[in-house]
C-alpha positions in Angstrom: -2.7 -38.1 0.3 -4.7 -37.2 3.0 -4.3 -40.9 4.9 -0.2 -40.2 4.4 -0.5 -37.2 6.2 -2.6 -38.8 9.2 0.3 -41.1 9.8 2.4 -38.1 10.7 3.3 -37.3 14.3 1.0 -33.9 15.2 4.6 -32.0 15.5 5.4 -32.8 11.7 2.1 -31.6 10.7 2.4 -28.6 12.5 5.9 -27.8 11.0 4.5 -28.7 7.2 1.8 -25.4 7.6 5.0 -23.6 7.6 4.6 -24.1 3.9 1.1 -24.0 3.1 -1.2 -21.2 1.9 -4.4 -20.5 3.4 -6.4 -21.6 0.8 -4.4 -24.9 1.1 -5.3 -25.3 4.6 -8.6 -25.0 4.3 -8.7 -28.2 1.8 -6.9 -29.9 4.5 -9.5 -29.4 7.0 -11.8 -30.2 4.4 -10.3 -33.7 4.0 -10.0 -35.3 7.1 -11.1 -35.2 10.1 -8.0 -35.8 12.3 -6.1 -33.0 10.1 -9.1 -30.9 10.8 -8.7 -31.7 14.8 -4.8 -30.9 14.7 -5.3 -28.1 13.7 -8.0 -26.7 15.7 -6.5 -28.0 18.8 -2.8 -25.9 17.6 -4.7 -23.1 16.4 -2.3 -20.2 17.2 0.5 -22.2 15.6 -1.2 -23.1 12.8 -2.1 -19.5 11.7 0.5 -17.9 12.7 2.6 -19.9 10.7 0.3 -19.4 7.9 0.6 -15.0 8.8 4.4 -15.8 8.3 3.7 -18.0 4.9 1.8 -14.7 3.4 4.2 -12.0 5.0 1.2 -10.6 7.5 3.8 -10.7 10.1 7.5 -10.7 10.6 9.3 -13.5 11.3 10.5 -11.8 14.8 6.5 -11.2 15.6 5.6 -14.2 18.0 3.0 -11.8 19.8 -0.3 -10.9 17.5 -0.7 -7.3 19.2 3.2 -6.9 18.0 2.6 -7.9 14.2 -0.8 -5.7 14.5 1.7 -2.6 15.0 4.5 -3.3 13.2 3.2 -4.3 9.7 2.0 -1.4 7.9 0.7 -3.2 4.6 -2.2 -4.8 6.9 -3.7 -2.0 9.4 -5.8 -4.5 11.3 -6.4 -1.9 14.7 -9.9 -3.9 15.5 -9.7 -4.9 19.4 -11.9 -7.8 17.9 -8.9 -9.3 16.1 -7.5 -11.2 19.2 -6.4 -14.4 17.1 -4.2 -15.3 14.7 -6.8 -16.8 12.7 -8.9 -14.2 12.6 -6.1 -11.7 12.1 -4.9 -14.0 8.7 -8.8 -13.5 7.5 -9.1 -9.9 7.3 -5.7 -9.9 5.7 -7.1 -12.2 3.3 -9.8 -10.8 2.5 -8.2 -6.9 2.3 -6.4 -8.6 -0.6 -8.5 -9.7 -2.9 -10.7 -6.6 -2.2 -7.8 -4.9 -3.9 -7.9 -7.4 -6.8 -11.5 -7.0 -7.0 -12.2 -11.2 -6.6 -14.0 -10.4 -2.6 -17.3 -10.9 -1.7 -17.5 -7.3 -0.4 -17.1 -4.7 -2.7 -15.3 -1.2 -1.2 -17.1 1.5 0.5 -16.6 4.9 -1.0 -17.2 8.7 0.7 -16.6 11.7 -0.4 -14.6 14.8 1.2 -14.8 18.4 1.1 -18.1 18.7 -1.0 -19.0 21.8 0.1 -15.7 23.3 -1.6 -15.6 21.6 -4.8 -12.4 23.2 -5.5 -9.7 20.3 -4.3 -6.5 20.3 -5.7 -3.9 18.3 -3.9 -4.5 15.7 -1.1 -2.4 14.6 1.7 -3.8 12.1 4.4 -3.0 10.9 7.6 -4.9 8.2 8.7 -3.3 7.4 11.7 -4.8 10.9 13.0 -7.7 10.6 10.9 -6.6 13.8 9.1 -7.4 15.5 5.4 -5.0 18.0 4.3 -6.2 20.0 0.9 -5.4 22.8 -1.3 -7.5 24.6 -3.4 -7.9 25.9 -7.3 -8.4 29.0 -8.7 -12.3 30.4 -8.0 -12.4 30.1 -5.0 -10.8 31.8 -1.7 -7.3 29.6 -1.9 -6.9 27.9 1.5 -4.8 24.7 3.3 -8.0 22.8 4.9 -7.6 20.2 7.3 -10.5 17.9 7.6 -11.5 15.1 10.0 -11.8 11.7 8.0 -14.4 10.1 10.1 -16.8 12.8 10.1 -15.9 15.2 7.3 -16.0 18.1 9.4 -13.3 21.0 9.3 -10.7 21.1 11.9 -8.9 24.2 10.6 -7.9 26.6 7.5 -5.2 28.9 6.9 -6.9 32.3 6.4 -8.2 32.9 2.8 -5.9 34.2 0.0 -2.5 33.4 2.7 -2.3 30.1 0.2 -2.2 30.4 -3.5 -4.1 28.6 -5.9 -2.7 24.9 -7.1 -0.6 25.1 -4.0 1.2 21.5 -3.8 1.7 20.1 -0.4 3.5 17.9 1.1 3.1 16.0 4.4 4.3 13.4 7.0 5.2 12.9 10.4 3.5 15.7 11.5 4.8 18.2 8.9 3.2 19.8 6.4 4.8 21.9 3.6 3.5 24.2 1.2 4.9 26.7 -1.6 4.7 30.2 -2.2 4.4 32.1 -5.6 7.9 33.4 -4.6 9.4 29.7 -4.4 9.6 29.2 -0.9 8.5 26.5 1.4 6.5 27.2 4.3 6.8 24.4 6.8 4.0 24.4 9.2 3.7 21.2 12.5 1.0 19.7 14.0 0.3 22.2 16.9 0.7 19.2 19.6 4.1 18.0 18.5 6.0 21.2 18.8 7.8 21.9 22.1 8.4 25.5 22.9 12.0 25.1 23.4 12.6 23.9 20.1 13.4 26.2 17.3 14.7 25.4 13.3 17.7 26.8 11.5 15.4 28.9 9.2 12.5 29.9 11.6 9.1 31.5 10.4 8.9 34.9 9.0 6.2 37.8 10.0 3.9 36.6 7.0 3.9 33.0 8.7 3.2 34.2 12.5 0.5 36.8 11.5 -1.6 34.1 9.8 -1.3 31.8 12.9 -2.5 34.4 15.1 -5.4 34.7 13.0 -6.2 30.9 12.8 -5.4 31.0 16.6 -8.7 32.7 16.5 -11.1 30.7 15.1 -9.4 27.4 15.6 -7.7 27.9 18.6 -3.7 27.2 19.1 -3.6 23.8 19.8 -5.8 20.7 19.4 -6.4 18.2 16.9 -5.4 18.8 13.6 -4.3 22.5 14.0 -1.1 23.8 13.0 1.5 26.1 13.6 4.8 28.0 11.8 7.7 25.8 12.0 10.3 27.3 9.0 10.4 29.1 6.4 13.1 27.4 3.5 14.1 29.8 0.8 15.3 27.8 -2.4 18.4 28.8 -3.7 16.8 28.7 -7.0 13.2 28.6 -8.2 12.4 24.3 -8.5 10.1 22.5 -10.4 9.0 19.0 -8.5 9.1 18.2 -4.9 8.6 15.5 -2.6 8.9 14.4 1.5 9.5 11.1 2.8 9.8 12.0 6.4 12.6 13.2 7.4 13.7 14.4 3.6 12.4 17.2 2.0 14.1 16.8 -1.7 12.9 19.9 -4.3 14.6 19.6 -7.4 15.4 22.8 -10.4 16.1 22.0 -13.7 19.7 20.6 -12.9 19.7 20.4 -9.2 18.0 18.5 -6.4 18.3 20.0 -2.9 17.8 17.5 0.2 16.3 19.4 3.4 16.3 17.6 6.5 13.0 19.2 7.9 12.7 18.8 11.4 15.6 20.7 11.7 15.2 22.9 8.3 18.8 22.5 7.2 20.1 22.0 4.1 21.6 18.5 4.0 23.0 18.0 0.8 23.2 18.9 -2.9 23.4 17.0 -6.3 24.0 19.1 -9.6 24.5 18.3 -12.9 21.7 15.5 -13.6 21.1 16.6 -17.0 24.4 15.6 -17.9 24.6 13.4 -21.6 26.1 10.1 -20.9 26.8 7.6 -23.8 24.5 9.0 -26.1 21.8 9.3 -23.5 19.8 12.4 -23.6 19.2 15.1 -20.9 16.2 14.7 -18.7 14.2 17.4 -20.7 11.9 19.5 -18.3 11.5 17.4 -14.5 8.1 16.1 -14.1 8.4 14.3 -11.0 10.8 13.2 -8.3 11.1 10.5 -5.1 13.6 9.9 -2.2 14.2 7.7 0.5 17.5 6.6 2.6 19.3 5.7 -0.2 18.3 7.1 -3.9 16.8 10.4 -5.3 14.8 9.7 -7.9 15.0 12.2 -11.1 11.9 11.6 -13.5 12.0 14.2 -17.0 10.2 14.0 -20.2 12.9 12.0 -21.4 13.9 9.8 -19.1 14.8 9.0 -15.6 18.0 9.1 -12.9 18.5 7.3 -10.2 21.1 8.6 -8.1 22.8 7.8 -5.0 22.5 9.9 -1.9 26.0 8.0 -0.7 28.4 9.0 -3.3 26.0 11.3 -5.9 26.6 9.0 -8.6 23.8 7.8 -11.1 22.8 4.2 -10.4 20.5 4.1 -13.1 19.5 5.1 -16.2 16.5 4.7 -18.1 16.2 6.5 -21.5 12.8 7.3 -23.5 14.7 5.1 -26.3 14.8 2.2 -24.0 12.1 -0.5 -24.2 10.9 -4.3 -22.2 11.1 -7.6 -23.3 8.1 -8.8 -21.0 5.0 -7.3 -22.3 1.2 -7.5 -20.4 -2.0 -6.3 -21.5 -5.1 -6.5 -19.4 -8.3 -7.8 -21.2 -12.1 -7.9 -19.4 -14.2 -10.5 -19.2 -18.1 -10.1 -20.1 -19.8 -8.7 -17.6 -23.3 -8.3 -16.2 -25.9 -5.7 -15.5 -24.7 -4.7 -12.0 -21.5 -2.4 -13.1 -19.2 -3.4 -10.1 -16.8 -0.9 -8.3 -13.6 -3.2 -8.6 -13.3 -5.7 -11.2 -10.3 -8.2 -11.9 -8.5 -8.5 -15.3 -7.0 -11.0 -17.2 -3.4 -10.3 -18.0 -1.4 -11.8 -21.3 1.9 -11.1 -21.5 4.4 -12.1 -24.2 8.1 -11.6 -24.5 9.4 -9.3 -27.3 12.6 -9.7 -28.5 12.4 -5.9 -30.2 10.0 -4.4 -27.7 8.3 -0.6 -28.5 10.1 2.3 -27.2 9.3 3.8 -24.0 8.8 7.5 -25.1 8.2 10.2 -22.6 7.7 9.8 -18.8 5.2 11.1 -16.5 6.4 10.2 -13.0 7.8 7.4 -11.3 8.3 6.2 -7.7 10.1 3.8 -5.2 8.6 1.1 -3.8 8.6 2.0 0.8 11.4 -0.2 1.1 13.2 1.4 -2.1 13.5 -1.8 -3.7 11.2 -1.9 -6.3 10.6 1.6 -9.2 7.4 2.0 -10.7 7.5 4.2 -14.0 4.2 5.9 -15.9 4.6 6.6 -19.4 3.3 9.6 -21.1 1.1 7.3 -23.5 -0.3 5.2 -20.3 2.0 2.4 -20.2 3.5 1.0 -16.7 6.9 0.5 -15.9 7.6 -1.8 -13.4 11.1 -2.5 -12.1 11.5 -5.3 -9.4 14.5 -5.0 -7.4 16.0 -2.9 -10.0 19.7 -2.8 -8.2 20.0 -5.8 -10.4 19.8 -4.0 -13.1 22.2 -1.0 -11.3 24.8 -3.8 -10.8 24.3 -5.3 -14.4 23.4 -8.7 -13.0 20.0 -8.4 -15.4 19.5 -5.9 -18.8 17.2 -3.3 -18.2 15.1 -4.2 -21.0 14.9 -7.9 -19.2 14.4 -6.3 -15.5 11.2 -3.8 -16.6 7.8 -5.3 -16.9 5.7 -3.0 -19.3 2.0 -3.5 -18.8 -0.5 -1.8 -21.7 -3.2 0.5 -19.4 -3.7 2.5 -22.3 -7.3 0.4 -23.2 -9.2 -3.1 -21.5 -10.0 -5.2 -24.6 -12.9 -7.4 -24.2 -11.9 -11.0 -25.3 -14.7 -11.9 -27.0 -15.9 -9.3 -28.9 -12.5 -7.2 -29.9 -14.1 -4.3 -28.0 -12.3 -1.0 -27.1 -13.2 0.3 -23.9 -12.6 4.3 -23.3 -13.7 7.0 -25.5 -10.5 7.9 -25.3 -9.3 5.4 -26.7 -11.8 5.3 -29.6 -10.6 8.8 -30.7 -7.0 7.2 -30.8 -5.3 8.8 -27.7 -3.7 7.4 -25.5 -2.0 9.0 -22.3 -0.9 8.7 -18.4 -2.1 10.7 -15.7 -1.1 9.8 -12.2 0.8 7.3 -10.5 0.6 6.0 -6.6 2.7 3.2 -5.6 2.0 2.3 -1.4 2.4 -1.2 0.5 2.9 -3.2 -2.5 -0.1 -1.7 -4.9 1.0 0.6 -8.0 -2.6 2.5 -8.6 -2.3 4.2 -12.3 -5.1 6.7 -14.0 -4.8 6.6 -17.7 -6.9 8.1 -20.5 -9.0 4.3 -20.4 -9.6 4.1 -16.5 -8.2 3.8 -12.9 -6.3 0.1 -12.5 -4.6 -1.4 -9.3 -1.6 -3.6 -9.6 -0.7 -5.5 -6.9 2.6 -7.2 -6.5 3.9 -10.3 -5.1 0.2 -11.6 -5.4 1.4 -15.5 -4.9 2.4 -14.5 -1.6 -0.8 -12.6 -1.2 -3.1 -15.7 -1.7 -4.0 -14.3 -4.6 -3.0 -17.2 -6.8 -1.8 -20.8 -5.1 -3.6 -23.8 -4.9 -6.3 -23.8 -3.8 -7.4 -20.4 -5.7 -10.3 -21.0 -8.4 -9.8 -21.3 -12.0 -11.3 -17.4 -12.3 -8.8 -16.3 -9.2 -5.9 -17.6 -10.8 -6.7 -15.9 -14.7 -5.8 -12.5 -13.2 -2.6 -13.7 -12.3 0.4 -13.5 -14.4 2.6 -16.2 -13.7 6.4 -15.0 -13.9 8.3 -16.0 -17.3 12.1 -17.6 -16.8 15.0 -15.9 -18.3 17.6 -18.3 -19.8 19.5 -18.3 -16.6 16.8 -19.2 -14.5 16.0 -15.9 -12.9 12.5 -14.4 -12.9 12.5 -10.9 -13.9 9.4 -10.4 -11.7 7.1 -11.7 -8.9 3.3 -12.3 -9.8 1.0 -9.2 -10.6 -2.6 -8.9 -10.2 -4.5 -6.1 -12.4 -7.5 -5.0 -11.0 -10.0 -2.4 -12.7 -12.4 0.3 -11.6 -14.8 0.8 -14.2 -17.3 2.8 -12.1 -14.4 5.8 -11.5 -12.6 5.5 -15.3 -14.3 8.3 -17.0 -11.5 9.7 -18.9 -13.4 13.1 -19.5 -13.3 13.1 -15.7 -9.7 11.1 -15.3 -7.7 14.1 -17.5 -8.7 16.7 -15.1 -7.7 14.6 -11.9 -4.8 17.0 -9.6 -3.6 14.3 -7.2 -4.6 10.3 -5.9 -3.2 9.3 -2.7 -2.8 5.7 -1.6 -2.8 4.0 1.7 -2.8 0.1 2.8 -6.8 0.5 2.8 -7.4 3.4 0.6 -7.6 5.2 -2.7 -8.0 9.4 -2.4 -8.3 11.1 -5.9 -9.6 14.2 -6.8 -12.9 13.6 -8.6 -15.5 15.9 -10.4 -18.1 16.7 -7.4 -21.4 16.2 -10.4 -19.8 12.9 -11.6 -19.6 11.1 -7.4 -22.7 8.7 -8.0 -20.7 6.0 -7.1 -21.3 6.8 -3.4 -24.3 4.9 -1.8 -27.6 6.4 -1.8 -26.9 8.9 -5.4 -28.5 8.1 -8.3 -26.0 6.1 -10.8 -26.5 5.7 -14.6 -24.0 2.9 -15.1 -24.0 3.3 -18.3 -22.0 6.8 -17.8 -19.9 5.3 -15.5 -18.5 2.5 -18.0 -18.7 5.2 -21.3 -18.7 9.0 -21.7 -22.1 9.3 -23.5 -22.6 12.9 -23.7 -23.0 15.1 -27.2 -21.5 14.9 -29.9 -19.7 11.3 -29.3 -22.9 9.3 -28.5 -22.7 6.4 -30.6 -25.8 4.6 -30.9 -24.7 1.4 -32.5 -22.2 1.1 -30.3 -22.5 -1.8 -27.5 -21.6 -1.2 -23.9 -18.6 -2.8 -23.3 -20.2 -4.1 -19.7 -23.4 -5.2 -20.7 -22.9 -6.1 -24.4 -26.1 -4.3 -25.0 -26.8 -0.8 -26.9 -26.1 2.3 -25.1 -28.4 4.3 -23.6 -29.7 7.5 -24.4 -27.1 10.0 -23.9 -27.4 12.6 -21.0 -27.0 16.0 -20.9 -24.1 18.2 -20.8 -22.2 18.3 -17.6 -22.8 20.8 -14.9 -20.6 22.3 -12.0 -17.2 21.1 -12.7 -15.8 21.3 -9.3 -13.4 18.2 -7.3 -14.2 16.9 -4.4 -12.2 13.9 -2.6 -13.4 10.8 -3.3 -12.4 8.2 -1.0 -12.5 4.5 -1.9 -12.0 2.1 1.4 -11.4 -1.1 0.7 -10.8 -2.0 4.3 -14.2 -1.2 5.2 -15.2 -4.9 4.3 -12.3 -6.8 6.2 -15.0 -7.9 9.1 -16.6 -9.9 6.5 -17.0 -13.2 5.9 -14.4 -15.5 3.1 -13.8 -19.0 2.4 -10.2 -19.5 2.2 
């Protein structure tokens, strides 16, 4: 093939890398010379045709610095990174760090450990900023911490907050509630002008604690924060969530919009719980989303999606309703050396009479609020690609929804079950993050990543080996030709899947590069330099479930001697970067 392609013109060459991955390229180079010369003398249009091929850059980026800025999945801000080429590496390699098949393994840090009393977590990497509330036991307090060197910036004064506040933030805003059912909205002191005001400005309460934080933080500077409204609820609500500039909180039976820069009340939607063809009611409201377009209703026993145009429901999804595409993950034998990401090999099946979904937990839209993620009460995912198809009855639900089993990781072969959890015949769903094109999930048997669209990613094309391309799952046709859904990678953390540890977590946060979650401050040996027993970190081996003939599901070998009993149950952030590596070095 190769001597075909030497007979091209250089210009017909250049145009066919418009549809070749970068694993593919590489063979290429690999095998022939004059291809290899081609392309190192067209360099800049060779891999910027490639950044197009795996969506690093838009197709209107010609300029590098332009698709540096613009593309929010790949945060490459390294001055280094001056070529295409080298740009199309780090984006590389940031992928299958995610999919745990990198020669680099993730960094990991932890936040706040002289607290050890985090609750919620809201990050803004851009400024470098940790935003935390506290639990109970401790003086309740909003912190804002510096991410690069862990130090405090500024705290509201202790007791202002209460305990298990939830916060919101973006864009510069931060909101928290009161016991009363109020949201304080507080701004990032540099981005307010004086002459601007809100519709529902601070009260007394508000300005008395910023003169006090005035004080020991001072007024303005990095990472402090002052008043900026004060919304009263017209009723007491029960989930709430902000996608800049929407502040949606939502009662039993109505969602208020909030448009916050301004603190005004936008708009209104009532009546969600309403029966429709033999649907039942939401139940109690676990979780909610919005963007431009949808509000996003998630209850106990199902979930709305609604549309912010004409309040109608778009989409119903019922805890009666089920998938015909099924995946479970399974793990491969391991090796001594527990690593921090590990890939997992996916079957799926097709199931004519799938099992019903049950109860919900959350669920969330995808940044461009094509794509819904759904967590199940038991620990199954819920994925939903595109799933106006289903809204304009183009595809069944039940053929649109990919279910994927993260209730256990089955070890091929020896039938073993990971998870204690499991073991004792539980099964359940804690959290769910879904960020630039990665769902992360904590269930009673771990913490996985999913990452979508992994073809595209590199993830699995030619080119890929034979161990790359098992974590893959390939898309199955429907009868009329369409694929439900785009390749999925599953990737596993075994070293942070303690499910003694994982049914106490209060929030995970996802970025392009990293994983936040609340983790118990004794149980953070997965940070450099601590003393790990891997052993703990793969099972829960503390009295009275020690099981001495049982094998560790990593090793294959008995388990060790169990430990003690656990100490200090405070949370700290623990921060997993898996962007840390992107300098290194990959064959693609």
């Amino acid at each position: 093939m190769s001597s075909t392609l030497e007979s091209l013109p250089p210009e017909l060459l250049l145009k066919i890398t418009s549809y070749v991955s970068l694993q593919s390229l590489r063979s290429l180079r690999l095998s022939s010379r004059h291809l290899n010369d081609v392309f190192s003398n067209n360099e800049w249009t060779v891999y910027h045709n490639a950044a197009l091929y795996h969506a690093y850059a838009r197709p209107e980026c010609m300029d590098l610095s332009d698709a540096k800025a613009s593309n929010m999945r790949y945060p490459i801000k390294d001055p280094a990174c001056d070529g295409w080429k080298d740009y199309c590496r780090r984006c590389f390699l940031l992928d299958r760090t995610w999919a745990g098949v990198g020669h680099s393994e993730p960094e990991t840090k932890a936040y706040r450990e002289d607290s050890q009393n985090i609750h919620r977590i809201k990050v803004d990497e851009e400024l470098g900023l940790l935003f935390t509330s506290s639990r109970p036991g401790a003086k309740a307090a909003i912190c804002v911490t510096d991410l690069k060197t862990g130090a405090l910036l500024w705290k509201t004064p202790s007791d202002y907050v209460r305990a298990w506040a939830h916060v919101e933030y973006g864009r510069g805003f931060l909101v928290f509630d009161r016991i009363s059912g109020q949201k304080e909205i507080w701004r990032l002191a540099d981005d307010i002008d004086n002459s601007s005001v809100s519709a529902s400005p601070p009260d007394t309460s508000q300005m008395e604690a910023f003169s006090v934080t005035s004080r020991h933080h001072g007024r303005s500077g990095r990472g402090r924060l002052r008043p900026w409204a004060l919304l009263t609820m017209p009723e007491m609500t029960r989930a709430c969530r902000f996608v800049y500039p929407t502040f949606l909180a939502a009662s039993q039976n109505t969602a208020y919009l909030w448009d916050l820069p301004s603190a005004r009340l936008v708009q209104t939607l009532h009546g969600f719980q309403a029966m429709h063809n033999d649907i039942e009611p939401l139940g109690d409201v676990r979780y909610v989303d919005v963007d431009a377009r949808h509000v996003v209703l998630c209850g106990q026993n199902g979930i709305r999606v609604i549309s912010r145009e004409d309040s109608s429901v778009v989409l119903r999804l019922s805890n009666t309703g089920s998938s015909t595409m099924l995946m479970s993950p399974e793990l491969t034998q391991g090796s001594d050396r527990i690593p921090l990401v590990s890939p997992l090999k996916t079957e799926h099946m097709r199931s004519r009479d799938g099992h019903p979904w049950g109860r919900f937990r959350a669920a969330h839209l995808s940044e461009t609020g094509r794509d819904l993620a759904c967590l199940l009460a038991d620990g199954r995912l819920v994925l939903i690609r595109d799933f106006e198809r289903a809204v304009s009855g183009n595809v069944p639900i039940a053929d649109a929804a990919l279910e994927v089993d993260l209730t256990h990781v089955r070890r091929s072969n020896q039938n073993l079950t990971y998870s204690l959890v499991a073991r004792r015949n539980t099964r359940a769903g804690y959290y769910l993050a879904f960020e630039q094109g990665r769902v992360v999930v904590a269930t009673s048997s771990g913490l996985y990543v999913v990452t979508l669209d992994a073809s595209q990613r590199g993830l699995s094309i030619h080119g890929a080996s034979a161990e790359d391309k098992s974590t893959v799952l390939q898309p199955p046709q429907s009868e009329d030709g369409i694929s439900e859904n785009t390749e999925i990678a599953v990737s596993w953390l075994p070293r942070i899947s303690d499910a003694e540890v994982l049914q106490h977590i209060s929030c995970l946060q996802l970025s392009a590069t990293r994983l936040y979650i609340t983790w118990q401050a004794n149980r953070v040996d997965v940070i450099p330099n601590r003393h790990c027993n891997v052993t703990a970190q793969v099972w829960k081996d503390d009295p009275p479930y020690y099981e001495p003939d049982v094998k560790n599901v990593w090793t294959g070998r008995p388990m060790v001697h169990p430990r003690g009993p656990l100490r200090d149950p405070g949370f700290v952030v623990l921060c997993v970067d898996f962007g840390a590596s992107a300098g290194g070095e990959v064959r693609y």
